[in-house]
C-alpha positions in Angstrom: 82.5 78.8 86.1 83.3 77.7 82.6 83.0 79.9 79.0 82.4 77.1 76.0 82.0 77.6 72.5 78.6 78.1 71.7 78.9 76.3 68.1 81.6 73.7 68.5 81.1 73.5 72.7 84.8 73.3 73.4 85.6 74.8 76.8 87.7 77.8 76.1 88.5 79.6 79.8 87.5 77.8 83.5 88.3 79.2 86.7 90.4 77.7 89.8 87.1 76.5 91.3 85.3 74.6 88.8 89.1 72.4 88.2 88.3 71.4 91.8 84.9 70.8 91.4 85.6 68.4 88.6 89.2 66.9 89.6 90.8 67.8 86.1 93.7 70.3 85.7 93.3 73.6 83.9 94.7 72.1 80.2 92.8 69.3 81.0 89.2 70.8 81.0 90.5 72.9 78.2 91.3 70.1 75.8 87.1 69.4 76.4 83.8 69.9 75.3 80.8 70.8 77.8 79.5 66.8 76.7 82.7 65.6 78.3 82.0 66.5 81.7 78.3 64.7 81.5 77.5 61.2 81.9 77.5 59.1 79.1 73.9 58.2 79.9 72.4 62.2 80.1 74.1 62.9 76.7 70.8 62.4 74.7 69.0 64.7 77.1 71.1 67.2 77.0 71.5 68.0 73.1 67.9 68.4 73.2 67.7 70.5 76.2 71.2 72.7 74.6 69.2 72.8 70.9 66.0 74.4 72.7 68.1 77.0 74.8 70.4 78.1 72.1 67.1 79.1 69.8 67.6 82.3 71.9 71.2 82.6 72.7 70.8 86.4 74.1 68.3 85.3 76.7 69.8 84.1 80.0 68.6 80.8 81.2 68.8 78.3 84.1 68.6 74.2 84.4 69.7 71.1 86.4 71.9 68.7 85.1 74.2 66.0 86.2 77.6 66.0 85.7 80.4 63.8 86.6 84.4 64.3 88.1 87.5 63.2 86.6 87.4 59.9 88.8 83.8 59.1 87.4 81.8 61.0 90.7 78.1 61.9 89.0 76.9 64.9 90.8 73.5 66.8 90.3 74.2 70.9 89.7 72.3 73.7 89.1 73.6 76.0 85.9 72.4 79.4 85.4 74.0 80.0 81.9 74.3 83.5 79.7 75.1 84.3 76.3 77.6 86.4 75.4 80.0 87.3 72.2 83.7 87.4 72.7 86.0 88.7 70.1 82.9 87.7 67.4 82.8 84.5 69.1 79.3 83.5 70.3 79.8 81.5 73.5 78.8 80.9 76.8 79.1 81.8 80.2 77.9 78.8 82.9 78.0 79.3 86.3 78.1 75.5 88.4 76.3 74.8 91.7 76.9 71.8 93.0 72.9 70.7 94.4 73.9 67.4 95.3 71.5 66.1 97.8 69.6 69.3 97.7 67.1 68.0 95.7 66.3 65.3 97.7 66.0 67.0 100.9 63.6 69.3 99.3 61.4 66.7 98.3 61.7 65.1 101.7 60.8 68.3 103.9 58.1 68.5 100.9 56.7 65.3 101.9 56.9 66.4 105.5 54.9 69.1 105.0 52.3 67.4 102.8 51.9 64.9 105.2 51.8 66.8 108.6 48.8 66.5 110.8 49.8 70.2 111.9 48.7 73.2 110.1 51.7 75.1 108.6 51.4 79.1 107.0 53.8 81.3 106.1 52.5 84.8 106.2 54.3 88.2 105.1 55.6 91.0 107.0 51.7 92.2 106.9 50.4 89.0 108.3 49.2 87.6 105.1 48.9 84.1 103.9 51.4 82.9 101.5 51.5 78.9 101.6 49.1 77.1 103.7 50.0 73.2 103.9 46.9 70.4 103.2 47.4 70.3 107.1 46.2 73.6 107.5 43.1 72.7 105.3 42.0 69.7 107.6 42.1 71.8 110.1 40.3 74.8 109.6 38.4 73.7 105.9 39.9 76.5 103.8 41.5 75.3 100.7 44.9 77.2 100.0 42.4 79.3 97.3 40.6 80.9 100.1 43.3 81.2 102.3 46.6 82.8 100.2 46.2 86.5 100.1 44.0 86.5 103.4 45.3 88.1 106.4 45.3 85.8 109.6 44.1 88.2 111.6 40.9 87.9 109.9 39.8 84.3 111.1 40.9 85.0 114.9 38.3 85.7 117.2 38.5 89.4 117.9 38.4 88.9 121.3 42.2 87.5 120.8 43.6 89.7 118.2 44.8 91.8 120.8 47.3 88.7 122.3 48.9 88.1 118.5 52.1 89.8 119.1 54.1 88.9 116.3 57.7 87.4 117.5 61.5 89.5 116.9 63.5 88.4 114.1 64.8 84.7 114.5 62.2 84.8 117.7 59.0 82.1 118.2 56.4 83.0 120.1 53.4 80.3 121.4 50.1 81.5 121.3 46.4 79.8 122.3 43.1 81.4 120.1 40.1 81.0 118.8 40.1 80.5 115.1 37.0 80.4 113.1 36.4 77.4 111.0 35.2 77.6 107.0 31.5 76.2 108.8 32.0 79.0 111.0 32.7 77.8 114.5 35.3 78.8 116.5 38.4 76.3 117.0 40.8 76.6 119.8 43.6 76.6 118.1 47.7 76.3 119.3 50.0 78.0 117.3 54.2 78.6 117.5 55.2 81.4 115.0 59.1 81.9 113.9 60.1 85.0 112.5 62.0 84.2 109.7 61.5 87.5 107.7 65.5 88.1 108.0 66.4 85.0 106.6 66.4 85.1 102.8 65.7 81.9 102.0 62.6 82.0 103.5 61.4 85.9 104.2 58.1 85.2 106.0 56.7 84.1 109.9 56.1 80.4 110.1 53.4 79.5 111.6 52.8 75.8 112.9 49.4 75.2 114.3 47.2 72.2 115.7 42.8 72.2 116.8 43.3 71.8 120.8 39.2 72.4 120.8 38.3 69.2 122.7 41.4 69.3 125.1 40.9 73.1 126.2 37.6 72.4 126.2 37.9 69.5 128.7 40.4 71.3 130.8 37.7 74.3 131.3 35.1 71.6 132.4 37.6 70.4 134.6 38.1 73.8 136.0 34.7 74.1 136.2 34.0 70.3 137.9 37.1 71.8 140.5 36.0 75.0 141.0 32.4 73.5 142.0 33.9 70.7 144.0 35.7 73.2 146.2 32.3 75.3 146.4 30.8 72.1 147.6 33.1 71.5 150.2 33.0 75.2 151.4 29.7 74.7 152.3 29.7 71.2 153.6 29.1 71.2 157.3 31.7 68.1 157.4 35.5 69.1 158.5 37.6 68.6 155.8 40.8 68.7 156.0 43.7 68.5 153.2 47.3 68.3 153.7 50.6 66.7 152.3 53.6 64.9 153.5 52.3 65.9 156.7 51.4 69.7 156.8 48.1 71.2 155.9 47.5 72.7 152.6 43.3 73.4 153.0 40.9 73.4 155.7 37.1 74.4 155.1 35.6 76.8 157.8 33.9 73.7 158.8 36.9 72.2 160.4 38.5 76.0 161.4 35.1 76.0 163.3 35.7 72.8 165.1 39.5 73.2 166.0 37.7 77.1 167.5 40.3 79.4 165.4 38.9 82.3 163.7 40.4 81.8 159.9 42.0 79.0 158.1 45.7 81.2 158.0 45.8 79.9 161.6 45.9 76.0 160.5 47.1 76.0 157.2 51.0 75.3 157.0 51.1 73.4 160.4 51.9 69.8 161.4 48.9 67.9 161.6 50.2 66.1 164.5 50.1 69.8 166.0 46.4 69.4 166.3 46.5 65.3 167.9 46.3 64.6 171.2 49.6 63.6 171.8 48.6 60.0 172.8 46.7 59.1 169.2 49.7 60.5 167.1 51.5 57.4 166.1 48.3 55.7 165.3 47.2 58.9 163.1 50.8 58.7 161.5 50.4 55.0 160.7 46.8 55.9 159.2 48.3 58.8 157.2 50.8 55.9 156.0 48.1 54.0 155.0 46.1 56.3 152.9 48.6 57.4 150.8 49.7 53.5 150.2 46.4 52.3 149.7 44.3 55.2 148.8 41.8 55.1 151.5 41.2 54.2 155.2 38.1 53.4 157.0 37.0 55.5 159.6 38.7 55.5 162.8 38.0 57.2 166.4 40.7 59.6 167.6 41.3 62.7 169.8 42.3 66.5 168.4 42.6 69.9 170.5 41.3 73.2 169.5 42.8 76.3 169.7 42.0 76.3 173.6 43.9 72.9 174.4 40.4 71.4 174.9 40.2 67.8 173.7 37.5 66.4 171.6 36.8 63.2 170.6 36.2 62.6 166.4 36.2 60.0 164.0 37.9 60.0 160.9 38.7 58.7 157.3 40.8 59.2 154.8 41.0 59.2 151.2 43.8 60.0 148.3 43.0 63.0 145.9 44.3 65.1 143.4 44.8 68.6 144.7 44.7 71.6 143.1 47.2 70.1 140.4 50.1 70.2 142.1 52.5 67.3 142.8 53.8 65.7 146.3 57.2 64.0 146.0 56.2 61.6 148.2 52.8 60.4 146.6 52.6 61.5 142.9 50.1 63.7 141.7 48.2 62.7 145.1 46.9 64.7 148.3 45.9 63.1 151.5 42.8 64.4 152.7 40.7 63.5 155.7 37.1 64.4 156.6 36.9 64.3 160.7 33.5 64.1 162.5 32.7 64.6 166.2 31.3 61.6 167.7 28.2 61.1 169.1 
């Protein structure tokens, strides 16, 4: 902090601080003016900007400037300066902030913001809009005009209000809902939200949200596609059989049928070589080899035993599949699966 002269703008008392700030010594800054500590080249600027403040020296104001340091440093700071009379001299109190870099940052997360495919809100305590970013508009069509002063809560579907749980201070919290779009369809829409109500540079939940429409909307047809397949196979009066790294992980009541056991608990889990003539097991291993190399094998005659110890002849082939999204570490992403026939 410095106080100057408000007429003559000699600086007349500075604190420890600001002497570090600039590099001078007490009596230095003290032989000056409040021009001696700008650049030569924000001079001009500055007399017009001090002539417009001082119209009104009783009213507080604040501005940027640049200054520089004894050993010619220029620096931006931020001054919030007050008026003040002292011993019948009028003169002023400035308080320094040095904002270098600050400025630029700001303009870069700015720029960040503006230019982010993501949606980004800031809502109050109470859930309503204060910012939306030009993100949020492509996304859901509302201009910041319709959207500031709204409360979120308003354009998700009601059937998901009820999972908005707003996240603790300094907590984020993911969510997936329906959000309804300014043509009035419903977007599915994925959202994290940080409590930053605490902080008070900021005082408000941030919300960053994308449009996962076409991806959820795919994954439930996939479900769907799945759910069917399997309902399919169910009914299929071909044994099917599913297992990985060399254990079952699905039989339909098809093949429980033919191996005679009552329910699939009885096979499920086992060694498929369990269920192989003993004879035929090295060529079934070498076939199981095969299928998950290659992704398929033509069919093949072999003998299995039922729950009895009867043997029966079948012939099978085998084919690579996704199962039930789960992963095997020894074939990614990939099941083995064989459908088994009795012969003729």
């Amino acid at each position: 902090m410095y106080v100057s002269n408000r007429e003559t703008l000699e600086i007349l008392i500075v604190n420890r601080a600001a002497c570090k700030l600039y590099g001078w010594s007490r009596e230095e800054l003290l032989a000056m003016t409040i021009r001696d500590i700008r650049p030569r080249e924000e001079l001009a600027t500055f007399e017009l900007a001090y002539a417009d403040a001082t119209k009104d020296p009783t009213k507080p104001y604040s501005r940027s400037s640049r200054h520089h340091t004894k050993d010619g440093r220029i620096f931006d700071v931020a001054l919030e300066i007050t008026g003040l009379v002292i011993d019948g001299t009028p003169v002023s109190l400035a308080v320094i902030t040095d904002v270098t870099g600050i400025a630029e940052a700001e303009r870069r997360f700015q720029l960040l913001v503006e230019h982010s495919a993501d949606g980004i809100v800031l809502m109050n305590e109470r859930n309503i809009f204060e910012y939306v970013s030009p993100g949020g508009k492509r996304i859901l069509g509302y201009p910041a005009s319709e959207t500031i002063g709204v409360s979120a809560t308003e354009r998700v579907h009601p059937d998901d209000v009820s999972r908005w749980n707003n996240p603790a201070p300094g907590e984020t919290r993911y969510h997936v809902a329906r959000a309804r779009h300014r043509d009035g369809s419903w977007r599915w829409i994925e959202s994290s939200t940080t409590n930053l109500t605490h902080d008070p540079a900021v005082r408000a939940y941030v919300a960053n949200y994308r449009d996962i429409t076409q991806r959820k909307l795919a994954e439930d047809a996939l479900v769907e596609s799945e759910a069917n397949f399997r309902a399919l196979i169910e009914r299929s009066p071909t044994a099917t059989f599913v297992h990985r790294e060399g254990r079952y992980l699905y039989v339909n009541p098809a093949a429980v049928a033919m191996l005679g056991y009552q329910t699939e608990d009885e096979i499920i889990g086992r060694p498929v070589l369990d269920f192989i003539h003993p004879d035929d097991r090295e060529m079934v291993r070498a076939r199981m080899v095969q299928t998950s190399q290659t992704g398929d094998t033509p069919p093949g005659a072999g003998r299995m035993l039922r729950a009895d110890g009867s043997v029966f002849v079948i012939e099978a082939e085998g084919i690579r599949l996704d199962f039930d999204g789960t992963t095997s570490p020894s074939v990614t992403r990939c099941s083995r699966a064989w459908r088994w026939r009795i012969g003729c």
